[in-house]
C-alpha positions as CSV (number, residue, x, y, z in Angstrom):
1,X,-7.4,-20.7,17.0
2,X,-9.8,-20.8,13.7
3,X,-8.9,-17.4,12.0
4,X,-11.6,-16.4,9.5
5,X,-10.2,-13.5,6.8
6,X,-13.3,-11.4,4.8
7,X,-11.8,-10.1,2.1
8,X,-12.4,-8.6,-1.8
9,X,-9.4,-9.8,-3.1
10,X,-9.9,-12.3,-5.6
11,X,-8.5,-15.9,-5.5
12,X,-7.7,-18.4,-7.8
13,X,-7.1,-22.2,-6.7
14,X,-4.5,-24.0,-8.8
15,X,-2.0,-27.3,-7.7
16,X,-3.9,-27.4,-4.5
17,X,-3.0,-24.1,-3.0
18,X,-5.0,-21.2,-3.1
19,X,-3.3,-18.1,-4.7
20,X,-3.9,-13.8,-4.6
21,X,-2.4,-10.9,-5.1
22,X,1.2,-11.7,-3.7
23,X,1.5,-8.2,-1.4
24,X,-1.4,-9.2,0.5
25,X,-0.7,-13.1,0.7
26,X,2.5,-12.4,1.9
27,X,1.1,-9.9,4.7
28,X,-1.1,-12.6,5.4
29,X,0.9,-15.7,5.7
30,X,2.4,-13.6,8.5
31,X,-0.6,-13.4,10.5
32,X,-1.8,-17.4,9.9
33,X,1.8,-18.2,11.1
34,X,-0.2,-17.8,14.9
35,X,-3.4,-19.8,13.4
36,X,-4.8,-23.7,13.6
37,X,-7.6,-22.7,11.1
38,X,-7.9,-20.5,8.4
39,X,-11.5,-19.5,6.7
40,X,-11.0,-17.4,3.8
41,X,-14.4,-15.7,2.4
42,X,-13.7,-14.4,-0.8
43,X,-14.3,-14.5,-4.6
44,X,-12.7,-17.4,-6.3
45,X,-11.7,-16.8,-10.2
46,X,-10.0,-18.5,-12.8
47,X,-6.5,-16.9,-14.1
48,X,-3.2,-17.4,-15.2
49,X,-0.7,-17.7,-11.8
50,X,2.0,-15.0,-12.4
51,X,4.7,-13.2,-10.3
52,X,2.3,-10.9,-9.1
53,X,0.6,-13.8,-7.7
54,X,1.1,-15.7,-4.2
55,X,0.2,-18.9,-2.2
56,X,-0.7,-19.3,1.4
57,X,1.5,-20.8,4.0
58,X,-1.0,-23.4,5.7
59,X,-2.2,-26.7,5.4
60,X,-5.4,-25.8,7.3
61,X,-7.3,-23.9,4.8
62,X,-11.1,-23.8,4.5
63,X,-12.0,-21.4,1.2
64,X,-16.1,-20.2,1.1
65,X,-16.3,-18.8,-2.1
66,X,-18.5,-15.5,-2.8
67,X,-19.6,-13.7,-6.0
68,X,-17.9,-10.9,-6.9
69,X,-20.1,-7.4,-6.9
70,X,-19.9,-3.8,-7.5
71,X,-22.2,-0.9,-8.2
72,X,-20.7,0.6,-11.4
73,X,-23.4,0.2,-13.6
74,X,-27.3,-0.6,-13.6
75,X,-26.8,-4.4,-14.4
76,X,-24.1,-4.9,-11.7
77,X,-26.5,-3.2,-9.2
78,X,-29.2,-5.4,-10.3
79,X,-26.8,-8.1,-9.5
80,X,-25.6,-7.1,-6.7
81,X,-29.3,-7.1,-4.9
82,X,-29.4,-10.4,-5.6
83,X,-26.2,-11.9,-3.9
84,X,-25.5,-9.8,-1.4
85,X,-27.8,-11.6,1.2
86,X,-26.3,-15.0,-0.3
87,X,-22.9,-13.4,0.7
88,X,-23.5,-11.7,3.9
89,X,-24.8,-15.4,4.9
90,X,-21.9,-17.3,3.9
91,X,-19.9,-14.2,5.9
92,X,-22.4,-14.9,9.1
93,X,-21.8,-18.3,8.8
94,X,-17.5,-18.3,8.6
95,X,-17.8,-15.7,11.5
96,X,-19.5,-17.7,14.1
97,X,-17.2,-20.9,13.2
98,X,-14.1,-18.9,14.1
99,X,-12.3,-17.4,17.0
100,X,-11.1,-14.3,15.5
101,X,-12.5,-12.2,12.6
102,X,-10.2,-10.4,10.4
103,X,-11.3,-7.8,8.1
104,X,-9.6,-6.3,5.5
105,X,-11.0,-2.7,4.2
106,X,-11.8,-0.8,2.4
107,X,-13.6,-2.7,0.1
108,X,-17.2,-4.6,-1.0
109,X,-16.6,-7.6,1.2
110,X,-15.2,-5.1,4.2
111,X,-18.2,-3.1,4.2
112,X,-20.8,-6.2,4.1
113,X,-18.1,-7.7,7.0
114,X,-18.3,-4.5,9.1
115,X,-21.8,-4.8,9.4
116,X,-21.9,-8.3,10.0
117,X,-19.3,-8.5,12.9
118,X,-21.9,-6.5,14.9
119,X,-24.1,-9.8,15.8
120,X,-20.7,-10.9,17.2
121,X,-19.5,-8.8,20.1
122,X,-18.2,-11.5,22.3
123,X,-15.4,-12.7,19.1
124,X,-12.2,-10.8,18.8
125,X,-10.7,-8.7,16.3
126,X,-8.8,-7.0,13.5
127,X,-9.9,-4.8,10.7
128,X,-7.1,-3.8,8.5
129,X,-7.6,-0.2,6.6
130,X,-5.5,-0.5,3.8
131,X,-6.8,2.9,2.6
132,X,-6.8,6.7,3.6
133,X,-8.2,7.3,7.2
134,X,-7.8,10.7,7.0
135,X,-11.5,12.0,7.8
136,X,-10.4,14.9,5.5
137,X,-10.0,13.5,2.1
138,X,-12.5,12.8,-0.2
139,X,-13.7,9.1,0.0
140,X,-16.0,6.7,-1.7
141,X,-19.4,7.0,0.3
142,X,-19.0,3.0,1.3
143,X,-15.6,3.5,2.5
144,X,-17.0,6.4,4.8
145,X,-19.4,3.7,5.9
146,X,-17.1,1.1,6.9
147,X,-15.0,3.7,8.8
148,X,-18.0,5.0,10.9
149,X,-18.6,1.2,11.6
150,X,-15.4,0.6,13.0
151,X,-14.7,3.6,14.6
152,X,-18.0,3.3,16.6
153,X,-17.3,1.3,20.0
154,X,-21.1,0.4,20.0
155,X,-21.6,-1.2,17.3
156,X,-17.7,-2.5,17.0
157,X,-17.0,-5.0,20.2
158,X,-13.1,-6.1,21.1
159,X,-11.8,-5.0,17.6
160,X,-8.5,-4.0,17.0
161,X,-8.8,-1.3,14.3
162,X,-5.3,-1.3,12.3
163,X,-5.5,2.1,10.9
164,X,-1.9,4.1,8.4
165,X,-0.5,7.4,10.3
166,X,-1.7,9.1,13.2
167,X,-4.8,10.9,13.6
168,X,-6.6,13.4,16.3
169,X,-9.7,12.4,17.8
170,X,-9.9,8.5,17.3
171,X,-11.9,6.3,19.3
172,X,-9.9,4.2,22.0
173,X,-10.0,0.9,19.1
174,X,-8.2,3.1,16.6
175,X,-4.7,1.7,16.3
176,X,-1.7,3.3,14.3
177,X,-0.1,0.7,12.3
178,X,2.5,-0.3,9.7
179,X,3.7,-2.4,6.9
180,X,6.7,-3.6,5.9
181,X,9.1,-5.2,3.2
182,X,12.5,-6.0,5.1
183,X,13.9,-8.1,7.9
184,X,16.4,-7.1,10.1
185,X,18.9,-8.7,8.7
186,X,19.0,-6.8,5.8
187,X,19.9,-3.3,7.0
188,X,23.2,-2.6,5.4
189,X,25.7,0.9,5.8
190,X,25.1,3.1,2.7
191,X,27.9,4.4,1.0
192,X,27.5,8.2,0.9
193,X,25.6,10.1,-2.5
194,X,26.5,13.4,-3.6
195,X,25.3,15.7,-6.7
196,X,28.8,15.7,-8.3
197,X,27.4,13.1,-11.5
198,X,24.3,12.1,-12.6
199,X,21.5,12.7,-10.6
200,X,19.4,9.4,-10.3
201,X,15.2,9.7,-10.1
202,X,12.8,6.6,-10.1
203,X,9.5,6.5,-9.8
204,X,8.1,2.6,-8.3
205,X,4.3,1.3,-8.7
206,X,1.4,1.0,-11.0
207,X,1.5,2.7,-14.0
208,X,-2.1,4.2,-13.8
209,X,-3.4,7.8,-14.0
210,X,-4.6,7.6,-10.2
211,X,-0.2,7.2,-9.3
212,X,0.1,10.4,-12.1
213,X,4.1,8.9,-13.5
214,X,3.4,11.9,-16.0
215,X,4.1,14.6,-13.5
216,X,7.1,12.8,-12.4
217,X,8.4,13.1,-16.2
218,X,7.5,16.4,-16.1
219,X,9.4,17.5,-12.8
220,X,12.5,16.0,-14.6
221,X,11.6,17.7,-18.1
222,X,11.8,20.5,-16.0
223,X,14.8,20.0,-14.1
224,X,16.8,18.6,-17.3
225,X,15.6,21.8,-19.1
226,X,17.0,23.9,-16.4
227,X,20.8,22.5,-16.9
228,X,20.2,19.8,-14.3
229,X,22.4,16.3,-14.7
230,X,18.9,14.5,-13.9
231,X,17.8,10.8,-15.0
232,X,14.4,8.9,-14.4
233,X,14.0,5.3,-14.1
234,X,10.3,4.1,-14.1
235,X,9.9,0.7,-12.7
236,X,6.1,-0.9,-13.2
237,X,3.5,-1.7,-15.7
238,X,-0.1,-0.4,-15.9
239,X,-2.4,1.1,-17.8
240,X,-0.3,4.2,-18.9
241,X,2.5,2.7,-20.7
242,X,1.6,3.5,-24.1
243,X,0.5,7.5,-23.2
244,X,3.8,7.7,-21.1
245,X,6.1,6.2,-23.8
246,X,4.3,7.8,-26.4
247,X,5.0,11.7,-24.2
248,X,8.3,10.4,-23.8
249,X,8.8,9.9,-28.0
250,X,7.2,12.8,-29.1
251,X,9.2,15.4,-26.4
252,X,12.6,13.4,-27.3
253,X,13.0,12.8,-23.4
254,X,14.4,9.0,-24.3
255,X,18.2,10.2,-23.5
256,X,17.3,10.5,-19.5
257,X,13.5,9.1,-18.9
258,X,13.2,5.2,-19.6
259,X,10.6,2.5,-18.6
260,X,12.0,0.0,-17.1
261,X,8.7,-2.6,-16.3
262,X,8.9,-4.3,-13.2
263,X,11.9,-5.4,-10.9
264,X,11.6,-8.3,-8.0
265,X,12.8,-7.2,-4.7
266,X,16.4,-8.2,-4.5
267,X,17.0,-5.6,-7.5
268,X,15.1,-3.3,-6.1
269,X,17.1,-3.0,-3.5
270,X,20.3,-2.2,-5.5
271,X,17.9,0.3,-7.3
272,X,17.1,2.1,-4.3
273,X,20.8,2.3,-3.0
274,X,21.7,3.4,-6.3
275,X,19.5,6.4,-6.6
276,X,18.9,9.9,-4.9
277,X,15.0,10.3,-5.4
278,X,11.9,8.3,-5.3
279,X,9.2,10.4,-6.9
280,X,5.8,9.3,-5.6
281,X,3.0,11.9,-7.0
282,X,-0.1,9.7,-6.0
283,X,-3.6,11.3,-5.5
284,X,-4.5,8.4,-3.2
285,X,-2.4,5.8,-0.6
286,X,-3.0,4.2,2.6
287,X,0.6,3.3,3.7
288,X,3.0,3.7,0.6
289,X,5.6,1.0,0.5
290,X,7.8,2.1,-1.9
291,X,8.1,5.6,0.2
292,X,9.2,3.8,3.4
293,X,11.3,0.9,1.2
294,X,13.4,3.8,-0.4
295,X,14.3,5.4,2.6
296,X,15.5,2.0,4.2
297,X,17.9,2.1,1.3
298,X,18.8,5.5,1.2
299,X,16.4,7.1,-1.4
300,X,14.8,10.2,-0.3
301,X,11.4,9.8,-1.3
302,X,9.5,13.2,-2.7
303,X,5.5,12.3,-2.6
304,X,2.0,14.0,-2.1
305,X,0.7,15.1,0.7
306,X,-2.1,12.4,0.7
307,X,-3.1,9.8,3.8
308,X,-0.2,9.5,6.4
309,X,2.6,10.1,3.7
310,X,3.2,13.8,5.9
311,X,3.4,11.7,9.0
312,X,6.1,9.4,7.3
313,X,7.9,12.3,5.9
314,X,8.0,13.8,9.0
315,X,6.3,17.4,7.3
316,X,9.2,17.1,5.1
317,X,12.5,16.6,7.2
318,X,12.8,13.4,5.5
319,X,11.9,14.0,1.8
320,X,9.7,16.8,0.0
321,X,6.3,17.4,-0.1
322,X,4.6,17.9,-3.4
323,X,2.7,21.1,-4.0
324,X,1.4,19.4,-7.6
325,X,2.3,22.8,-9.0
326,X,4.9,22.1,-11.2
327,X,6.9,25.6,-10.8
328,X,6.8,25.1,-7.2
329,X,7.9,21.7,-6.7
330,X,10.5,22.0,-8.9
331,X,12.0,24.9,-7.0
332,X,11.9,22.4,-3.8
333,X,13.9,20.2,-5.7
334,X,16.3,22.8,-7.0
335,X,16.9,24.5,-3.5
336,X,17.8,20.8,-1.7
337,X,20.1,19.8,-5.3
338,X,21.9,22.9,-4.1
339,X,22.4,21.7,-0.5
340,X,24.5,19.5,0.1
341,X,24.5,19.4,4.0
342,X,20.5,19.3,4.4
343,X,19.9,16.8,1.7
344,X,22.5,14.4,4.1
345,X,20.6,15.1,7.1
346,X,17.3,14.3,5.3
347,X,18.7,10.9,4.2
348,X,20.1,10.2,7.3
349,X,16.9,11.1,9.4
350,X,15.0,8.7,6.5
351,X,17.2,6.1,7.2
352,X,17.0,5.9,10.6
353,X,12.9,6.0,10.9
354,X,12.3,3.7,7.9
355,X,14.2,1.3,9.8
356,X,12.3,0.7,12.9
357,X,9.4,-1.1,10.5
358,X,11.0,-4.4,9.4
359,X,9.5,-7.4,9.0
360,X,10.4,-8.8,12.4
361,X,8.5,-6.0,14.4
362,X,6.2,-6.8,12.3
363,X,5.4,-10.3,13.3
364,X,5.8,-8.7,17.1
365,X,3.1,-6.8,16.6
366,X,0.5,-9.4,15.0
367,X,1.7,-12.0,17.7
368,X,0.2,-9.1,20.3
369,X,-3.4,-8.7,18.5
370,X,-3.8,-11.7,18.4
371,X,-2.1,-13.0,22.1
């Protein structure tokens, strides 16, 4: 099978293997393990290879690079006019050498590739949504684009649309999908947390305004200001660093909030068994992985109400919901600190459903679409 992958993420090729952002290559090497042929259409950049940064798994690689494009100002517009029809072309062409198209969305190159798997009804499919698909929310208009593609079975032929949480009135090609970060193997028996010493918080991901790490400071200024044994670890880097260190400084929170900068996965896990929350305050996810890798540890994740993040928290029997009113979502935390019993049947009924998504069901799954 020739798989051909239209993507936005960018690439850089360096000691004859073609890297990207490591979450997604690693999603990705899954899928090509089921592949001859792989034709990646993509932009191709020069940068330094970091830990962040991942190779593919195959020795049958064929790369057609694209120009990057966006339409955030008047220049890139201009610019944009000009290659899009070079890159839709290059996309036409990859598509009608392969036997499956994969898209990945929402993005520049998912929105040109959802239009131009149209002229290709007889191919098969898969169109990952990486985003919201909450009709609901308030979306980018090309993102709403791409979605009305996909979800119309007229224009969208034998496509397996591979959609986070589950949603009322889909079209029959509307599937409810996962991701997921550990095997099998590496379920282990929890030892037992109480409230009796210090209270451990983290917050995991990108320090960037969109993720808001300030409120989670602030739910634990709160709760440290209200005689609560409370700690917060912050584990990532981005472009808040400086204003959260700098809040941190000037309130004298340095005693109990720290940045920690990143962690790889086997630490991770020790974090996660370690602590009692995972504080999660995004506006905006598609299927958060931190939220379901803390409750495979044991770390009752409290997170917005944003994309299927309700569906994984069950409504809340598996975590909290946040309100974003900081009154209020302090009190939820208060009233489970003080309870004991429900807090273990929350972490117990997080455990137990953040478990059925490992990596091996995983590969199940992918070996089905494309069967």
């Amino acid at each position: 099978m020739t798989f051909c992958i239209i993507t936005h993420v960018p690439h850089c090729y360096s000691e004859n293997n073609y890297f990207g952002y490591a979450p997604y290559v690693h999603e990705m090497n899954i899928w090509l393990k089921n592949v001859d042929k792989v034709i990646i259409v993509a932009p191709l950049k020069k940068y330094p290879i970091t830990a962040i940064h991942q190779s593919y798994n195959h020795n049958n690689i064929q790369f057609i690079e694209v120009p990057d494009f966006s339409l955030t100002s008047f220049k890139s517009i201009l610019k944009t006019i000009i290659v899009v029809p070079i890159i839709f072309f290059r996309i036409l062409k990859a598509m009608s050498s392969s036997n499956h198209i994969h898209l990945r969305c929402p993005g520049n190159m998912g929105l040109l590739g959802s239009f131009a798997q149209i002229f290709f009804p007889s191919k098969t499919k898969t169109a990952k949504y990486a985003g919201n698909w909450d009709a609901n929310s308030k979306q980018p208009l090309s993102y709403r684009i791409q979605k009305s593609i996909l979800s119309n079975t007229f224009l969208t032929k034998k496509m397996s649309v591979l959609v986070y949480g589950e949603w009322n009135n889909q079209t029959k090609n509307i599937k409810p999908f996962f991701t997921a970060t550990y095997r099998e193997s590496e379920k282990e028996i929890l030892k037992p947390k109480d409230f009796s010493e210090t209270i451990n918080f983290l917050f995991v991901g990108t320090l960037v305004k969109g993720k808001q790490p300030l409120y989670a400071i602030k739910l634990i200024e709160q709760l440290k200001s209200k005689g609560k044994n409370v700690q917060l670890s912050i584990y990532g880097n981005g472009s808040e660093n400086n204003v959260l260190q700098e809040y941190i400084n000037n309130n004298s929170l340095n005693d109990f909030v720290s940045l920690k900068g990143t962690a790889d996965k086997e630490t991770m896990k020790k974090i996660y068994q370690d602590s009692h929350f995972l504080i999660l305050p995004s506006k905006s996810e598609g299927w958060p992985k931190v939220v379901a890798e803390a409750m495979f540890f044991g770390c009752l994740p409290i997170a917005t109400k944003v994309s299927c993040v309700p569906n994984m928290l069950d409504n809340g029997n598996r975590g909290i919901l946040l309100n974003e009113e900081i009154n209020s979502d302090v009190c939820q935390i208060e009233e489970l600190l003080s309870n004991q019993e429900l807090y273990n049947s929350k972490i117990k009924a997080a455990i137990n459903w953040s478990r059925n998504f490992t990596i091996d069901k995983f590969e199940d799954e992918i070996k089905k679409l494309l069967a």
